[in-house]
C-alpha positions as CSV (number, residue, x, y, z in Angstrom):
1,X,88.5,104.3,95.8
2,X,88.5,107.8,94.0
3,X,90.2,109.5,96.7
4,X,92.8,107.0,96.6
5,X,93.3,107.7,92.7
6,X,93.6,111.2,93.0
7,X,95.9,111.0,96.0
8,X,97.9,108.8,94.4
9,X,97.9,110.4,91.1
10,X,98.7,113.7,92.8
11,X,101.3,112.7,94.6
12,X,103.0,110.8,91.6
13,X,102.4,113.6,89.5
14,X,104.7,115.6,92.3
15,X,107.5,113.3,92.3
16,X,107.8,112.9,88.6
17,X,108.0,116.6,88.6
18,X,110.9,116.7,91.3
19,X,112.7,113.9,89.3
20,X,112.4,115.8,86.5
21,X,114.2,118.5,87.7
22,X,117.1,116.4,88.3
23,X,116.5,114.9,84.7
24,X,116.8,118.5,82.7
25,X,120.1,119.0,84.5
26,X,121.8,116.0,83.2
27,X,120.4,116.7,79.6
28,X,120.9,120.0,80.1
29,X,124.7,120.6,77.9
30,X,123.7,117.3,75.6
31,X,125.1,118.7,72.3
32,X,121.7,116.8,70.1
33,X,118.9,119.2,70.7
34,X,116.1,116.2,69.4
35,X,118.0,113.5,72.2
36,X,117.3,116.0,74.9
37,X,113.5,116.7,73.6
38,X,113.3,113.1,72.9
39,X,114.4,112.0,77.3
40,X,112.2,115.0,78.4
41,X,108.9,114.5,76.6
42,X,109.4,110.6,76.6
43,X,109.7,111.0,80.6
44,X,106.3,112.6,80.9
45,X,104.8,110.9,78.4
46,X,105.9,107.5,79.7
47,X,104.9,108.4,83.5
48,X,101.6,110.0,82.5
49,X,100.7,106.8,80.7
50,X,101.9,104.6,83.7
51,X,99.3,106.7,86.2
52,X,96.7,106.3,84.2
53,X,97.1,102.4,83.9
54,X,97.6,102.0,87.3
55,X,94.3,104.3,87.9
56,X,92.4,101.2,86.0
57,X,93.4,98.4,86.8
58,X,91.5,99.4,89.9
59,X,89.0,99.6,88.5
60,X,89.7,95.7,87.5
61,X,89.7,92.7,89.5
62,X,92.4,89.9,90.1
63,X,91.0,87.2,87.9
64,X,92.4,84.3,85.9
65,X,90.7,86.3,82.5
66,X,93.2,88.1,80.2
67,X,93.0,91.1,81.4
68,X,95.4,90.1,84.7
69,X,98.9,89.7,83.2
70,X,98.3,93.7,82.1
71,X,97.0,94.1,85.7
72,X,100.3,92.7,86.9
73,X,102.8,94.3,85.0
74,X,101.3,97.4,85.3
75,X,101.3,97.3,89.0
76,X,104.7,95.5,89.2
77,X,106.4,98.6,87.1
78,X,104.4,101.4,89.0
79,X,105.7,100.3,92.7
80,X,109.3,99.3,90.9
81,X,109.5,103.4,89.8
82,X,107.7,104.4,92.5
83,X,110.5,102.8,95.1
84,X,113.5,104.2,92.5
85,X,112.0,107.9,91.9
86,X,111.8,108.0,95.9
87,X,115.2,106.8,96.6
88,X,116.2,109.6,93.7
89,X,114.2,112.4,95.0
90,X,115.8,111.6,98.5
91,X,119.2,112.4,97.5
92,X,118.0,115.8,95.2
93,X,116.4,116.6,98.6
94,X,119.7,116.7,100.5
95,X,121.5,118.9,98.0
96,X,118.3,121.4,97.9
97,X,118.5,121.7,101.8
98,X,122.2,122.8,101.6
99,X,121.2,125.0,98.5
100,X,118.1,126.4,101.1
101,X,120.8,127.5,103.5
102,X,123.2,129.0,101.3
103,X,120.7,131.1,100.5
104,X,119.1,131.9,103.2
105,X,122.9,132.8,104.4
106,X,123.2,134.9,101.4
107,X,120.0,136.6,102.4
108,X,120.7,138.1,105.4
109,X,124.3,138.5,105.1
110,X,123.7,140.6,102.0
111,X,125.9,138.3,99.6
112,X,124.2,138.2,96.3
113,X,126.2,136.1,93.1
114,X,125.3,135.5,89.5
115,X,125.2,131.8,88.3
116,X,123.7,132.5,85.2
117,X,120.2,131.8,86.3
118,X,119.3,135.3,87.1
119,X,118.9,133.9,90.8
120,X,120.6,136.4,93.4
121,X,121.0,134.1,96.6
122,X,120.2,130.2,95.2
123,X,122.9,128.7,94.0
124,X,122.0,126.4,90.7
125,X,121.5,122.7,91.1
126,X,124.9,120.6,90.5
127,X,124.7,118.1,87.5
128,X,126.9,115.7,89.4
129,X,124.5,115.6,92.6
130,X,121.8,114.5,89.9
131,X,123.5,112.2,88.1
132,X,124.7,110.8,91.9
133,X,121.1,110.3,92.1
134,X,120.7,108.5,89.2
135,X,123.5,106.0,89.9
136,X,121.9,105.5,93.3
137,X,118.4,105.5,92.2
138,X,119.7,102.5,89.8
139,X,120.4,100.0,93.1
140,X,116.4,99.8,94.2
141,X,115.3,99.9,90.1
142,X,118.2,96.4,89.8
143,X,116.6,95.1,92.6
144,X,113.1,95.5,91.6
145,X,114.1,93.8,88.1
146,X,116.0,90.9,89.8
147,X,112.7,90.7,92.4
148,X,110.1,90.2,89.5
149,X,112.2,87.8,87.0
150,X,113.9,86.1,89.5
151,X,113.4,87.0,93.1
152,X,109.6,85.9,93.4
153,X,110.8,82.0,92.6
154,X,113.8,82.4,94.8
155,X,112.7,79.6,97.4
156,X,114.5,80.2,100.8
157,X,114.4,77.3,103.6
158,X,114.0,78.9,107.0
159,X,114.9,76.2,109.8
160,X,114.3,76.6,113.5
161,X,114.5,74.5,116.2
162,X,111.8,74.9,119.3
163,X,111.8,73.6,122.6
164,X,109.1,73.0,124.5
165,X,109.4,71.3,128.7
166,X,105.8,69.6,128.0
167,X,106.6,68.3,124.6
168,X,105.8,64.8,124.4
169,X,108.7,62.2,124.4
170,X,107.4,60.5,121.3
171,X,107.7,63.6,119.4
172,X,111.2,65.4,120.4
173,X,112.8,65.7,117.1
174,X,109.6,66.1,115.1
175,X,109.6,68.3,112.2
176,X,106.8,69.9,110.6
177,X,107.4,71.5,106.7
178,X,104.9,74.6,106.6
179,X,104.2,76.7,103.4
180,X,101.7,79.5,103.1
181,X,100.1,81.9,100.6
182,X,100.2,80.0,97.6
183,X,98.4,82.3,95.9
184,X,98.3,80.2,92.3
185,X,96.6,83.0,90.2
186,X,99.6,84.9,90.1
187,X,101.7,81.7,89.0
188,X,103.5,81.9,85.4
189,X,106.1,79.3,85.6
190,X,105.7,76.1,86.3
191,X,109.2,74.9,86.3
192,X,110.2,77.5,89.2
193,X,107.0,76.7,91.1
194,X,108.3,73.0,90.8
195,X,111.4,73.4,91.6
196,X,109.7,74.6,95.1
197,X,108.1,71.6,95.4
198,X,111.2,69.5,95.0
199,X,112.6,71.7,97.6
200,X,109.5,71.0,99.9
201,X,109.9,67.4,99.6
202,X,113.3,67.3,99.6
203,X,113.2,68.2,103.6
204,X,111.5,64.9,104.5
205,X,109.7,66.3,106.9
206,X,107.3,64.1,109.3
207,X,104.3,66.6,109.0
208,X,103.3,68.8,106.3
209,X,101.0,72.3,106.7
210,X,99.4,75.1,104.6
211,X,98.3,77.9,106.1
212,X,96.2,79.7,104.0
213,X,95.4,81.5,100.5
214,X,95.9,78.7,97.9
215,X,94.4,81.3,95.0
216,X,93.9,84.9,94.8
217,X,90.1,84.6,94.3
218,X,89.1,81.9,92.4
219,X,89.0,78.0,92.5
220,X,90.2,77.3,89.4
221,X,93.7,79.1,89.8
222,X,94.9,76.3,91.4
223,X,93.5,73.5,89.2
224,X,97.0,73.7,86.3
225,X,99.2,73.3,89.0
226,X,97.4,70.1,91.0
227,X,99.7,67.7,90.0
228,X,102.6,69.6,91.3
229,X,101.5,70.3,94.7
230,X,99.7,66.8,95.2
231,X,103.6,66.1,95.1
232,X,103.8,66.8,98.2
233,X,103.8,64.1,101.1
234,X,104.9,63.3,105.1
235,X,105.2,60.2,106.6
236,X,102.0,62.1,109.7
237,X,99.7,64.1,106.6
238,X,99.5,66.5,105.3
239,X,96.9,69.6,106.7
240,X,95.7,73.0,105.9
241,X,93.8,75.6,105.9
242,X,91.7,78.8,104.3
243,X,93.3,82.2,104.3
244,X,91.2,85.1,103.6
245,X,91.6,85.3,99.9
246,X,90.6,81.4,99.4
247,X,86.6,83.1,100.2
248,X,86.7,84.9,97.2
249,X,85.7,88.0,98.7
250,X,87.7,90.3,96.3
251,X,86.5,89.4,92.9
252,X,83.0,89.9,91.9
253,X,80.3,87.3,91.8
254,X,76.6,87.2,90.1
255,X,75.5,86.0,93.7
256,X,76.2,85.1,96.8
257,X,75.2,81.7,95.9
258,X,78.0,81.5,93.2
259,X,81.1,82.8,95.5
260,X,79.5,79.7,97.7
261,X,80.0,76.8,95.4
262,X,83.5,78.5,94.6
263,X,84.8,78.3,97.8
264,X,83.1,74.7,97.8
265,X,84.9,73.7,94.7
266,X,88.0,74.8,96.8
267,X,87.8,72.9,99.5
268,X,87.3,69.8,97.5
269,X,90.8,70.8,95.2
270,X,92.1,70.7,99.1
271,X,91.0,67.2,99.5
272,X,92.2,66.2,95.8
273,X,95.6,67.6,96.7
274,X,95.7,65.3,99.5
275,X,95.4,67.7,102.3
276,X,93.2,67.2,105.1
277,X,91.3,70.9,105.5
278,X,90.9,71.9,108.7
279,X,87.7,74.3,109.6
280,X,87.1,75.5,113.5
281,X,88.2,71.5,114.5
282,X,91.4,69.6,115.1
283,X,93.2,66.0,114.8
284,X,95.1,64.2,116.7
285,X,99.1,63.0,115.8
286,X,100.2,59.7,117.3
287,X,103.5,58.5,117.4
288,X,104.7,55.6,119.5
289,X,101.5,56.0,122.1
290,X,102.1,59.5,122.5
291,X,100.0,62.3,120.7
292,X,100.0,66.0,119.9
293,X,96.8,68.1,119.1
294,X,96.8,69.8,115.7
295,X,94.3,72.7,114.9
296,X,92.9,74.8,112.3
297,X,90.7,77.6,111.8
298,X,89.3,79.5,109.6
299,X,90.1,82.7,108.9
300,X,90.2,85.1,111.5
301,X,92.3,89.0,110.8
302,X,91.9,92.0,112.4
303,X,90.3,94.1,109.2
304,X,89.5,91.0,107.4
305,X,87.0,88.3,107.4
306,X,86.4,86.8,111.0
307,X,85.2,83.7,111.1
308,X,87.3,81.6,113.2
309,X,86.1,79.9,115.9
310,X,89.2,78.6,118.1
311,X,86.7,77.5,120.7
312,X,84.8,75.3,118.9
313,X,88.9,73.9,117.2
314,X,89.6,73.3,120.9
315,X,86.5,71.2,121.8
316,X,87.3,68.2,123.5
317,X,91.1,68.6,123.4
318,X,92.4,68.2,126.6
319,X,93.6,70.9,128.5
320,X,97.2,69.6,129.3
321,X,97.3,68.6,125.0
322,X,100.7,69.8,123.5
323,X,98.7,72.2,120.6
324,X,99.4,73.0,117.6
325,X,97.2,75.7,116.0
326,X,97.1,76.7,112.1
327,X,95.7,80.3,111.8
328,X,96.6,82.2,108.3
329,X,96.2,85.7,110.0
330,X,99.2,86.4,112.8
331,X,96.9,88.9,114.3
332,X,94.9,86.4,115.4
333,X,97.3,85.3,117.9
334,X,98.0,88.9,118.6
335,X,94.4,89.5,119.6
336,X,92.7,85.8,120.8
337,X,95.1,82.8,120.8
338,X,98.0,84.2,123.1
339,X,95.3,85.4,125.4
340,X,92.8,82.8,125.6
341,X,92.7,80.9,129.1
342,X,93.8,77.6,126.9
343,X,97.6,77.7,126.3
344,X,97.9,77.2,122.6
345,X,101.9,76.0,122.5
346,X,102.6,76.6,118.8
347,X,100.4,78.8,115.8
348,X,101.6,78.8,112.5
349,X,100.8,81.5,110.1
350,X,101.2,83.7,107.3
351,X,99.3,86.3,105.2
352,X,101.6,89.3,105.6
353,X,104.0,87.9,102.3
354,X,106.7,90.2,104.9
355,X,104.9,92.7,102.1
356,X,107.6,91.4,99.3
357,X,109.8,93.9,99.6
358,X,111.6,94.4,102.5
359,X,115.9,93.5,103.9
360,X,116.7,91.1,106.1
361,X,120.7,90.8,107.6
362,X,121.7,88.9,110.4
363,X,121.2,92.0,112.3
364,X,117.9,92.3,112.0
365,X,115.0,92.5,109.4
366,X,112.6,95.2,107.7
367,X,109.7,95.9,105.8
368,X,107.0,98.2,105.6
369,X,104.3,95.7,106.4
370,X,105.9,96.5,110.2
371,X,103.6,99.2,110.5
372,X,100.7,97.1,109.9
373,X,101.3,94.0,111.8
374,X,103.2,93.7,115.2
375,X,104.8,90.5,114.1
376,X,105.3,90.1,110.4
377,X,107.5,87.3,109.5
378,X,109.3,84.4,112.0
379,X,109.1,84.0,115.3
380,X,107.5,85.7,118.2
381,X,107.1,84.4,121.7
382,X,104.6,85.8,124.8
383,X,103.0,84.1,127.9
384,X,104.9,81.0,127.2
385,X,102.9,80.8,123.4
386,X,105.0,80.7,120.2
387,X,104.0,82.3,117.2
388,X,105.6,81.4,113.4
389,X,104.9,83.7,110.6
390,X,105.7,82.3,107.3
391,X,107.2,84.9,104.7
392,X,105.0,83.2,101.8
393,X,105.5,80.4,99.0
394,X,103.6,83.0,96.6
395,X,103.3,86.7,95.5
396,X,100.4,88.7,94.4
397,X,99.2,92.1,93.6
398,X,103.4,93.0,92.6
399,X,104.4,90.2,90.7
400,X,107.7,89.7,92.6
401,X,109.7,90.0,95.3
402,X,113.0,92.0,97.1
403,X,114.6,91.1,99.6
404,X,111.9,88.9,101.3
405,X,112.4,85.7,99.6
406,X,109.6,83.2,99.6
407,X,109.7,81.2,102.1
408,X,109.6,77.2,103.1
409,X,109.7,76.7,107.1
410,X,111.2,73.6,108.9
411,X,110.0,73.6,112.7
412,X,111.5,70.6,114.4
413,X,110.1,70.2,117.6
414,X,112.6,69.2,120.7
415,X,111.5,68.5,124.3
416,X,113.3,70.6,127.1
417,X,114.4,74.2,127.8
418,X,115.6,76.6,125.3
């Protein structure tokens, strides 16, 4: 954790120091002497303070207490400057590389000038190039702003339509409404987190699925917003899971036995939300004679808690079943479902959030959580075994998001090739 800090704080330290160079040369000719003291100590007195918050809040926990909507902004407005002194920096960088090989050219062709710096070969920074970078730098800052007022409620309804040759008659044309990372604690409005609801509902479809991380840590963050997501009903159920943050395995505890009867008070919200829980077993969906299998584990992520067992889901399910499988972690099906000697037709999961931040076109889509997951967000096919990765109803840790939207999924099922 320390080492983190002081990497961190060194390295922001560094770019607040490159930015500020590009900050001096706009202020540079201002004609009121106390405005240009006022931008240049505020800068540093501003960022200073902003490193040292972010230094302690981790040395706090997510919790429902009062010290978490500090926590929040604090983190929300360190990666929102972070992102926009980066993009800045990147364009001060290109005109000091063509300033590096002037002089280097001046150098060894013996060509010396006199800017008024004193400096023989390297020619001065250009105040338009920094204020370039300040027009430019204000695209990512927008977009941060929009992303935490607006963007993390910004519900998008992703629909795909999957064919399967063994899908049972019964069910071609069955759709199945999945949500993931709820992520309550970080909730705070309840008329956008309805509206998501409404929008849930609103697809009528015949099966309803959660797949994992209802709260951040603790049981109670879901308990104010109950009667909104009880709301939510299909004409087969309504099922779900546990993602890795519903063990509350990143908040402190006075024992073990204590982070026990949370994550027992948990399940039993599931239940009084009207959602069956799934743990290491599975259920069968009947329509018109004909059934599918639908599982659910527990959580199971490479780096994170492993606990679930899909052997002991896939107990007496027939081999030739058409199966469903809820798993919150996607690298679970990277590393055991797509591989296992049982063909596992369909998994449903979530946990990356696509990071928050991130752009999607109909060209393709990107975020940095692509260099920690192979498949981060929609579909993914191998061996004849689908994989769905749900972008996330929620947000945590920033309080917002850009360009990943969060995301409902409609899946309707269809029987024949693709």
């Amino acid at each position: 954790m320390r080492q983190f800090l002081l990497i961190m704080g060194i390295l922001s330290l560094l770019m607040d120091w490159y930015v500020y160079q590009g900050i001096k040369k706009i202020t540079a000719n201002w004609k009121s002497e106390r405005a240009r003291r006022w931008v240049r100590q505020g800068y540093w007195a501003f960022f200073i303070l902003l490193i040292i918050s972010f230094a302690y809040t981790f040395y706090l926990r997510f919790s429902t207490d009062d010290t978490y909507p500090f926590m929040k902004w604090v983190i929300s407005a360190f990666l929102t400057f972070f992102v926009t002194k980066l993009v800045f920096i990147l364009v001060l960088f290109s005109e000091d590389i063509f300033r590096l090989i002037v002089a280097a050219f001046r150098l060894f062709s013996g060509t010396k000038q006199q800017d008024g710096t004193g400096n023989q070969f390297l020619p001065e920074r250009r105040k338009f190039v920094s204020q370039l970078a300040l027009l430019v730098a204000a695209i990512p800052f927008s977009a941060f702003i929009y992303g935490i007022f607006k963007g993390k409620y910004a519900y998008k309804v992703h629909r795909h339509t999957l064919y399967f040759e063994d899908l049972p008659a019964a069910f071609d044309g069955f759709t199945i409404t999945q949500i993931s990372d709820v992520h309550s604690g970080s909730f705070d409005n309840k008329e956008a987190v309805q509206r998501g609801i409404d929008l849930i509902n609103a697809q009528k479809s015949d099966l309803f699925v959660f797949t994992g991380d209802l709260v951040n840590d603790v049981a109670t963050e879901i308990e104010p917003y109950m009667p909104l997501f009880s709301q939510i009903k299909a004409p087969f159920g309504q099922y779900s899971i546990l993602g890795n943050h519903d063990y509350g395995m990143y908040t402190d505890w006075k024992s073990v036995e204590e982070r026990n009867q949370n994550l027992e008070k948990l399940k039993k919200h599931h239940s009084e939300l009207g959602y069956r829980l799934l743990l290491d077993e599975h259920v069968e969906i009947e329509k018109n004679g004909e059934k599918i299998t639908l599982l659910g584990v527990e959580n199971w992520g490479t780096g994170f808690i492993e606990l679930g067992d899909l052997d002991k889901a896939l107990t007496g399910v027939a081999t030739n079943a058409f199966k469903v499988l809820l798993s919150h972690d996607p690298s679970h099906w990277e590393e055991r479902v797509k591989v296992h000697p049982t063909q596992v037709h369909l998994t449903l999961s979530g946990h990356t959030h696509g990071m928050q931040f991130g752009i999607e076109t109909p060209l393709g889509k990107w975020s940095p959580v692509k260099y920690r997951y192979k498949n981060w967000a929609g579909l993914a096919e191998e061996n004849g075994r689908r994989l769905y990765i749900n972008r996330g109803f929620g947000f945590i840790g920033f309080s917002g998001r850009v360009g990943i939207w969060p995301e409902i999924t409609v899946l309707e099922l269809k029987r024949g090739k693709a």
